[in-house]
C-alpha positions in Angstrom: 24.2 167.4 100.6 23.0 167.0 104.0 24.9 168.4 107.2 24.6 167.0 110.8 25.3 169.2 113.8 26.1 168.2 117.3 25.0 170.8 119.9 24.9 170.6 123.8 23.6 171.8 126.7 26.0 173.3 129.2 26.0 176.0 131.4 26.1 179.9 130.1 29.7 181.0 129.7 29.0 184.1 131.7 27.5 182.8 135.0 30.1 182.2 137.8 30.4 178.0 138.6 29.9 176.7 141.8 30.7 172.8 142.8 28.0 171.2 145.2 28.5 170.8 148.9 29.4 167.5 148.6 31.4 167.8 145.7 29.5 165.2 143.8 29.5 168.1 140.6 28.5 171.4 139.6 25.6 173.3 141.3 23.1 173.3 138.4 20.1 174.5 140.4 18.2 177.9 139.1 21.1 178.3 136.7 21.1 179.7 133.3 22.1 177.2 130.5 23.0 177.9 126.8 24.2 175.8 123.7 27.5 175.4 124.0 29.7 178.3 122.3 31.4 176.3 120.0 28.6 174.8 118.8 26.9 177.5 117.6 30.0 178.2 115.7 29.2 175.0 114.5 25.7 175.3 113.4 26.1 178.7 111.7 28.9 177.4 109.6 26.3 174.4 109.1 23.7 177.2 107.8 26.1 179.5 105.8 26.6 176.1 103.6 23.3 175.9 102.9 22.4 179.3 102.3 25.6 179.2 99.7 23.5 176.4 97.8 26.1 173.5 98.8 23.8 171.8 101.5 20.2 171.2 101.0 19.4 170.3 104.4 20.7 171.2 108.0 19.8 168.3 111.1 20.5 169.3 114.7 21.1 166.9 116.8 21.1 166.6 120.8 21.9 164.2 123.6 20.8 164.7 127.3 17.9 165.8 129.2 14.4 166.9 128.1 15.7 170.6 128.7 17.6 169.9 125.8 15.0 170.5 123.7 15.2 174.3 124.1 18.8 174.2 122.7 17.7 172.7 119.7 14.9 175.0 119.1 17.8 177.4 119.3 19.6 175.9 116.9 16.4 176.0 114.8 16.2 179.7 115.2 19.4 180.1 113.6 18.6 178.6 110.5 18.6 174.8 111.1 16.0 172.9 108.9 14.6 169.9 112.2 16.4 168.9 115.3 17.0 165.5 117.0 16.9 165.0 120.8 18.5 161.4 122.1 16.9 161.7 125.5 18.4 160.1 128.5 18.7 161.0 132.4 22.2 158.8 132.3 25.3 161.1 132.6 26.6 161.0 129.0 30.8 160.5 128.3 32.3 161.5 125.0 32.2 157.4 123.4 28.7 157.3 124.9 27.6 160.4 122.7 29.8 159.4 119.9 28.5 155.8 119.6 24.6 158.1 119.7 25.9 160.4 116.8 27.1 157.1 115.0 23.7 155.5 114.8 22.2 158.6 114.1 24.4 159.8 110.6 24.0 155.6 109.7 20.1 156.6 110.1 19.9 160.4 108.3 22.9 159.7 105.9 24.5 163.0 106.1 27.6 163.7 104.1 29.4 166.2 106.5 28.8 166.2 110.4 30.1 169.5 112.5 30.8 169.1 116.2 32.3 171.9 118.5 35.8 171.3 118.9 34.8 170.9 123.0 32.1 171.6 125.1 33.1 174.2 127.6 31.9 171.9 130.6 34.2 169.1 130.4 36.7 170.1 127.9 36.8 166.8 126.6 37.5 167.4 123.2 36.6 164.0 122.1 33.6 162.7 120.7 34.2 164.7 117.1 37.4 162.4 116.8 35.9 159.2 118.9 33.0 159.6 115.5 35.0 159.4 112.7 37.3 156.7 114.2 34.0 154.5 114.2 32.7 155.4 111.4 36.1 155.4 109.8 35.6 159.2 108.0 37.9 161.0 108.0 38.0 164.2 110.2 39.4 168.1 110.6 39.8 168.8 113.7 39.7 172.8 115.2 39.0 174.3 111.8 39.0 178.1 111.6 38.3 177.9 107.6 35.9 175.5 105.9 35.4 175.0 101.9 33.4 172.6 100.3 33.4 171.6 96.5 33.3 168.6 93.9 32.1 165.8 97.1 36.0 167.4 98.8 36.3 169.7 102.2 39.0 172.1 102.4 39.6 172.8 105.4 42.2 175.2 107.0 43.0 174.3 111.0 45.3 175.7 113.6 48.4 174.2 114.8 51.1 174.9 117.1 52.9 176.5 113.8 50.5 177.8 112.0 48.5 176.8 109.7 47.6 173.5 107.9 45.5 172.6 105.2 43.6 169.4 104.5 41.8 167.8 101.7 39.1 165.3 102.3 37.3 163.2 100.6 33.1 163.4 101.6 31.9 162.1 104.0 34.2 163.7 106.9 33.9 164.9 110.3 34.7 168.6 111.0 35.0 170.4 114.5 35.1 174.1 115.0 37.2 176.5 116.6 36.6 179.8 117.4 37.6 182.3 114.5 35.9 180.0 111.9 33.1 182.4 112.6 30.9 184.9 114.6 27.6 183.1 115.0 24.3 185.2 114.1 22.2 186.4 117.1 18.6 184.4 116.5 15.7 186.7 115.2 12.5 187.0 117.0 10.3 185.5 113.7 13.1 183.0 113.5 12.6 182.3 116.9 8.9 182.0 116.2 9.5 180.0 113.6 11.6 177.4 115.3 8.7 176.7 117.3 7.2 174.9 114.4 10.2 172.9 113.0 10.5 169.2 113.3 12.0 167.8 116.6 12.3 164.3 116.8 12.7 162.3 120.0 14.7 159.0 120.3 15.9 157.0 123.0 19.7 155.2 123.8 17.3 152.0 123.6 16.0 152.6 120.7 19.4 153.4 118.7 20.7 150.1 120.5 23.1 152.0 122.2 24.7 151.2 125.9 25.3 154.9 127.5 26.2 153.4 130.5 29.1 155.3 132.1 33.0 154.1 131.6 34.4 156.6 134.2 33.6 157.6 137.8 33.4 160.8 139.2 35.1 160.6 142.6 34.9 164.3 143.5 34.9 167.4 141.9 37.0 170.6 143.7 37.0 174.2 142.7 40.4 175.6 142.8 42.2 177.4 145.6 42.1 181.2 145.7 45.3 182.7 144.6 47.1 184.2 147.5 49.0 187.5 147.1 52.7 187.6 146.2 55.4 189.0 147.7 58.8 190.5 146.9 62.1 189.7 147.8 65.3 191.6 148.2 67.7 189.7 146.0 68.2 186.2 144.0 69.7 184.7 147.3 66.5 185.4 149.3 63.9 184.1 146.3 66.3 181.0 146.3 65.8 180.8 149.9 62.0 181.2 149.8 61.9 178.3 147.0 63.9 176.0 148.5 62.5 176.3 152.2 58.9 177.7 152.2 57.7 177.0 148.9 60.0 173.4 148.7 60.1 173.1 145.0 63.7 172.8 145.0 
């Protein structure tokens, strides 16, 4: 069985985000940037399969800048077999990457693909779903427990309740959440390794894919600073406050 991974590049979880001056987007200048979190969840969950014997193959796959290359090679380090970069300057949107992904598993054939349930940038929480809607798989979405056995995934998510289980038939579309596991920390000979491992480079044009952007960005904010609180004497005075300062009733 061969597994496809999605992984991105994003910005490094721990470094504080700053929106441009003219709030066209994010300052990314002389920042540190890592795969996304939740993919690496996904990619070690990819490689624990095929250490177990069920997969026989594990292809990472990227979509994005030239830069994106190094988060494959991470991706390599931890046990991934080659890596697939879908280069483009064009700012990518979740059907965009999806429709990418989608000409990609019609070309490598995989019989499981793991995405991240979202990417910690946009949040979108899309393009696992947007993929097996047009490839028509089915999908598990936010799965904290994954089996596979006898071409069927078992796979245990989180709801609102609980718990659910689901049974699927291969081929299926899985994204991970964050207790399905603690990714490995990548060796230094696996590192060295990864250097040598297949990467493949494609282009939108070459898939036949339009990436051109759906949406516009018309400005992007960062929050207002909380302001301290204060306390009131009694229920008359907060009602007070509420209704005449704060006007929300």
């Amino acid at each position: 069985m061969k597994i496809l991974v999605t992984v991105k590049r994003v910005l490094d979880s721990n470094v504080k985000v700053h929106v441009n001056a003219d709030g066209s987007g994010v300052d990314l200048a002389n920042v540190k940037m890592s795969m996304n979190p939740l993919d690496e969840i996904a990619v070690e969950e990819a490689v624990r399969l095929k250490e177990a014997g069920i997969a026989t193959e594990v292809v990472a796959v990227s979509c994005g800048v030239a830069k994106c290359q190094e988060t494959l090679r991470t991706a390599l380090a931890i046990g991934a077999d080659r890596a697939i970069l879908v280069e483009t300057d064009v700012e990518l949107q979740p059907l965009a990457v999806a429709k990418l992904v989608k000409a990609l598993v019609e070309k490598e054939q995989p019989q499981l693909v793991f995405c991240g349930k979202q990417a910690i940038d946009d949040d979108a929480s899309q393009t696992g779903q947007m993929l097996a809607a047009l490839m028509g798989w089915g999908q598990a979405t936010f799965a904290s427990k994954v089996a596979v056995a006898d071409n069927t995934a078992t796979v245990t998510r989180e709801i609102d309740g609980g718990l659910e289980t689901l049974e699927l038939k291969l081929p299926v579309v899985v994204t991970t959440d964050l207790r399905l596991n603690e990714p490995r920390y990548a060796s230094l000979p696996n590192i060295m390794k990864a250097k040598k491992k297949t990467l493949d480079i494609l282009t939108p044009e070459s898939l036949g894919v339009d990436v051109t952007p759906r949406l516009d960005t018309l400005a992007i904010t960062e929050p207002l600073k909380r302001v301290a609180g204060i306390r009131v004497a009694d229920v008359r005075q907060l009602i007070d406050k509420l209704k005449n300062e704060a006007k929300v009733i």
